[in-house]
C-alpha positions as CSV (number, residue, x, y, z in Angstrom):
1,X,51.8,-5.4,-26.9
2,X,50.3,-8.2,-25.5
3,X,49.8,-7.3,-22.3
4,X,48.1,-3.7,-23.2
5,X,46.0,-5.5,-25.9
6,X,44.2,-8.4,-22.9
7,X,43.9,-4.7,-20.8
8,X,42.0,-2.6,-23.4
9,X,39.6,-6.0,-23.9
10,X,38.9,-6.1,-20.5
11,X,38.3,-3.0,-19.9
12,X,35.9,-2.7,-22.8
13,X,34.2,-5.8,-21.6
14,X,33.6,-4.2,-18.2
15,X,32.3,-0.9,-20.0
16,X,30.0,-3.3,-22.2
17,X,28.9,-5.0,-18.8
18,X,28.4,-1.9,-16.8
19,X,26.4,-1.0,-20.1
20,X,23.9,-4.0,-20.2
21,X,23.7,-3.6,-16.3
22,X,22.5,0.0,-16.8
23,X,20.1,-1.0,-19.9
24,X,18.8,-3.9,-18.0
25,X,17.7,-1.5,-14.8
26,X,16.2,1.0,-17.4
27,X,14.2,-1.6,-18.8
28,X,12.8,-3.1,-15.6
29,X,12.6,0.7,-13.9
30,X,10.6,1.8,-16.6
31,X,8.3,-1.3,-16.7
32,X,8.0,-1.2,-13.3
33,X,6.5,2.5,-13.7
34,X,4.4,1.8,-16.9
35,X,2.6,-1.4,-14.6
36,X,2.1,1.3,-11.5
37,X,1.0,3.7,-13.5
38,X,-1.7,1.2,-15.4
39,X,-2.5,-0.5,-12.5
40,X,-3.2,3.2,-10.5
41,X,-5.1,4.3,-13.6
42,X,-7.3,1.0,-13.6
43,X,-7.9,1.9,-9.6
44,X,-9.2,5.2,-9.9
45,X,-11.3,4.8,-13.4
46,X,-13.4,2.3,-11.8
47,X,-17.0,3.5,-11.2
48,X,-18.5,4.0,-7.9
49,X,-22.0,2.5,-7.0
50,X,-24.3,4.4,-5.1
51,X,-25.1,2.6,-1.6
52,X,-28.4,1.5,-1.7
53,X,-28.6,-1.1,0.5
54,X,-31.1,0.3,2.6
55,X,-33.6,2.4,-0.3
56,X,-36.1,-0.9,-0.4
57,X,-36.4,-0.6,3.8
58,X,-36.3,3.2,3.5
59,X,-39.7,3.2,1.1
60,X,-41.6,0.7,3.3
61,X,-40.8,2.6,6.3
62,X,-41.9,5.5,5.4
63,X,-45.0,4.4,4.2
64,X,-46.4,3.7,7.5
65,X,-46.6,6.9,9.6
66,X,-45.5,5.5,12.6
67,X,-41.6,5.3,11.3
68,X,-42.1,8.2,9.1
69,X,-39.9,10.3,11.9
70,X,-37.7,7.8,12.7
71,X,-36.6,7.8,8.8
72,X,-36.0,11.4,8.4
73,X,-33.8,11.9,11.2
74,X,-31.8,8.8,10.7
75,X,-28.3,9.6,11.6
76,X,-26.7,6.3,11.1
77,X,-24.0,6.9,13.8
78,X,-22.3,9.5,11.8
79,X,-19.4,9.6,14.6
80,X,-18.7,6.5,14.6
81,X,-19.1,5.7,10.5
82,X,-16.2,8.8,9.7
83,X,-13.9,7.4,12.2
84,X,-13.8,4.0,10.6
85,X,-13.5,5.7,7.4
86,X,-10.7,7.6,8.2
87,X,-9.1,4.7,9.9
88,X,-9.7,2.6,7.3
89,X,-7.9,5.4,4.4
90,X,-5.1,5.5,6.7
91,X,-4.4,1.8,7.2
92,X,-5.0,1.4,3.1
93,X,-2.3,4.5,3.1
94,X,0.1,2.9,5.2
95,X,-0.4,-0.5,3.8
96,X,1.1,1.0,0.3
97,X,3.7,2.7,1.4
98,X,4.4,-0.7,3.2
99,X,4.9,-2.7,-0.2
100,X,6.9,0.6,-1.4
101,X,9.4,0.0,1.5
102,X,9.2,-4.0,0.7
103,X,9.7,-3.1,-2.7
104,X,12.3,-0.5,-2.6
105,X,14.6,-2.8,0.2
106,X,14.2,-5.8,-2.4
107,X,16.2,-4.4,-5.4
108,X,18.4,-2.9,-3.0
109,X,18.9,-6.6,-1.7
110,X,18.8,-7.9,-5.5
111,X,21.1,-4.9,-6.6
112,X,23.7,-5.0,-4.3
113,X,26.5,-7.1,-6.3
114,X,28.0,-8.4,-3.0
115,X,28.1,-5.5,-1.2
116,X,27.7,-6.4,1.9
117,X,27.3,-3.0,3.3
118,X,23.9,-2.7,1.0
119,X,23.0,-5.8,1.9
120,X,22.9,-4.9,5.4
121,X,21.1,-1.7,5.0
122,X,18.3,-3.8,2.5
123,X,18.1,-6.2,5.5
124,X,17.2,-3.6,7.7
125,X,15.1,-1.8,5.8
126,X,12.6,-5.4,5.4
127,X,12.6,-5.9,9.2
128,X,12.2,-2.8,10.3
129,X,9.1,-2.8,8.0
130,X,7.9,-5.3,9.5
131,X,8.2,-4.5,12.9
132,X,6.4,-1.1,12.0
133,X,3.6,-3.0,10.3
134,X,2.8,-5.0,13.3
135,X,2.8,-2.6,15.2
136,X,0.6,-0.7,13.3
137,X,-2.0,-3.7,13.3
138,X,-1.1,-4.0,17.1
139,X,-2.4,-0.6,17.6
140,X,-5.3,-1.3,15.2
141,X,-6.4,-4.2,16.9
142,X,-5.9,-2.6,20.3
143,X,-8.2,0.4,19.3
144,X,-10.4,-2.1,17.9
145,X,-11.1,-3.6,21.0
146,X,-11.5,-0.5,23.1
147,X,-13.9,1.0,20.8
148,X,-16.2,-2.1,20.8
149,X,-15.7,-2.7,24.1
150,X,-16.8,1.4,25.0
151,X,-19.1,1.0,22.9
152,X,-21.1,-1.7,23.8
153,X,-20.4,-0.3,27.5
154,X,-22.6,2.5,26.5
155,X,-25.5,0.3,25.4
């Protein structure tokens, strides 16, 4: 009777572990989402200011009628201005999914319980991030420099 008795308390302190185990990555899952979530609403609420960097010089200008032309048809290297834009959206893109991968390879390091196969795989997940994100500023810096450097060719 002994014997079953010590078996039935350890098994009911390994459910109750598993059970605290499980609440405990509830809890930090779900306050993991509720900070994303607040942070991502606090992001996208935030007003945007009209660019007027360039209204004061606009006005004088177009007082005197000699730049009056030059003014209206200002194009402002509308080419050139899109492609950094779009560069720039994707680089902010891959930049988040980035710290997603960090992220997601760090609680599979943290959560692993001595699993060494996890382990592995969390390892490898966090260098091969890394590797991909220097290569994507590799590739950033090498357009970087053939742009300016075609660019300034053409002047």
């Amino acid at each position: 009777m002994g014997i079953a008795a010590l078996i039935i308390s350890c098994l009911r302190v390994r459910a109750v572990n598993k059970l605290f185990f499980m609440l405990k990555k509830i809890i930090f899952s779900s306050l993991f989402l509720f900070l994303a979530a607040a942070l991502s609403v606090s992001i996208f609420s935030m007003p945007v200011q009209a660019d007027t960097t360039l209204d004061g010089l606009n006005q004088t200008a177009n007082v005197v009628p000699a730049f009056q032309p030059q003014v209206g048809n200002w194009t402002g290297d509308f080419l050139q201005t899109k492609t950094g834009q779009i560069i720039g959206t994707v680089l902010s893109f891959i930049g988040v999914l980035f710290l997603i991968m960090m992220i997601y390879a760090g609680i599979m390091w943290m959560t692993a319980q001595g699993n060494d196969q996890q382990v592995t795989k969390a390892k490898d997940l966090l260098i091969n991030s890394i590797i991909g994100m220097i290569i994507i500023f590799a590739a950033y810096a090498i357009t970087t420099f053939i742009g300016n450097f075609v660019s300034n060719f053409a002047k």
